[in-house]
C-alpha positions as CSV (number, residue, x, y, z in Angstrom):
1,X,-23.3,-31.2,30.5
2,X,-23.6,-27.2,29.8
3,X,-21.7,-25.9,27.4
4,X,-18.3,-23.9,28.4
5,X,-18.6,-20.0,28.5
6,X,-18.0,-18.7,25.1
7,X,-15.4,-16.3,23.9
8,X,-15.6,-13.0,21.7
9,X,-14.3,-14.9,18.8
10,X,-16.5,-18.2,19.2
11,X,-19.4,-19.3,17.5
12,X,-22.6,-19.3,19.5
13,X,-23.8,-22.2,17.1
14,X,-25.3,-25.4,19.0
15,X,-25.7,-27.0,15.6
16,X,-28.9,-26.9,15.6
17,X,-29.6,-24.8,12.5
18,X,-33.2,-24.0,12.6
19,X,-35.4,-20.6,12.3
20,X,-38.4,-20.7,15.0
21,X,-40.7,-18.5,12.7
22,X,-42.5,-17.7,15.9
23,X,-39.5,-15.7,17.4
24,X,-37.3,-15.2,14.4
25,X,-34.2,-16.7,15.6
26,X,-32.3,-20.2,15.2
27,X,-33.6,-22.7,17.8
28,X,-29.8,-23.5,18.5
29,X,-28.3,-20.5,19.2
30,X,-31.0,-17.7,19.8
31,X,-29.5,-15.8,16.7
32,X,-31.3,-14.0,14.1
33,X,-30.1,-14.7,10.2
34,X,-28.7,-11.5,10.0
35,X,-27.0,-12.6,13.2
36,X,-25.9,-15.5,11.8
37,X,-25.2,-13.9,7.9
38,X,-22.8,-10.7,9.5
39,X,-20.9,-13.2,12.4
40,X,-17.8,-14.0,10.2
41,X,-17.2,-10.0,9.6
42,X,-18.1,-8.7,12.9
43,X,-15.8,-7.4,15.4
44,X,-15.3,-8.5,19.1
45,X,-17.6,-5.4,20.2
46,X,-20.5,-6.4,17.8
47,X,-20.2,-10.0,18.4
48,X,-20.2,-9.2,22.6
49,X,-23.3,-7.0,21.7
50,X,-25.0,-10.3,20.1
51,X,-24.0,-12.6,23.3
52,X,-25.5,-10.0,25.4
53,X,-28.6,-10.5,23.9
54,X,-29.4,-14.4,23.7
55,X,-29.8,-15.2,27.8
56,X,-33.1,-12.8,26.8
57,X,-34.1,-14.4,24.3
58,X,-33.9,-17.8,25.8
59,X,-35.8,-16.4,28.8
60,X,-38.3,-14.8,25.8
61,X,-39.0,-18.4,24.8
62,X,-39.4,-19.9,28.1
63,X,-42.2,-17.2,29.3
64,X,-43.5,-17.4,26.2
65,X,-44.0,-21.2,26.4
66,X,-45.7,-21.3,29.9
């Protein structure tokens, strides 16, 4: 079942706290630690920024993989 559409203030964690080495970000949520370090203290703007990026980085991995 896919997950529901996030908002601003939400979390993009899956809970699945891992760093891929080979891409830098968590396996879970496509975040980078400085990503994940800065969350808590970042505003809606910042945090939208970071959302923006992930459906890339998901797509990244996928192309990457083939």
């Amino acid at each position: 079942m896919p997950h529901p559409p996030l908002r601003l203030f939400d979390s993009p964690c899956r809970s699945v706290c891992r760093i891929d080495d080979r891409f830098g970000w968590c396996v879970g949520c496509k975040r980078t630690r400085a990503e994940i370090k800065a969350w808590s203290t970042m505003d809606g703007r910042e945090r939208k920024d970071i959302l923006d990026r992930l459906p890339a980085r998901v797509q990244e991995e996928i192309e990457r993989s083939q």
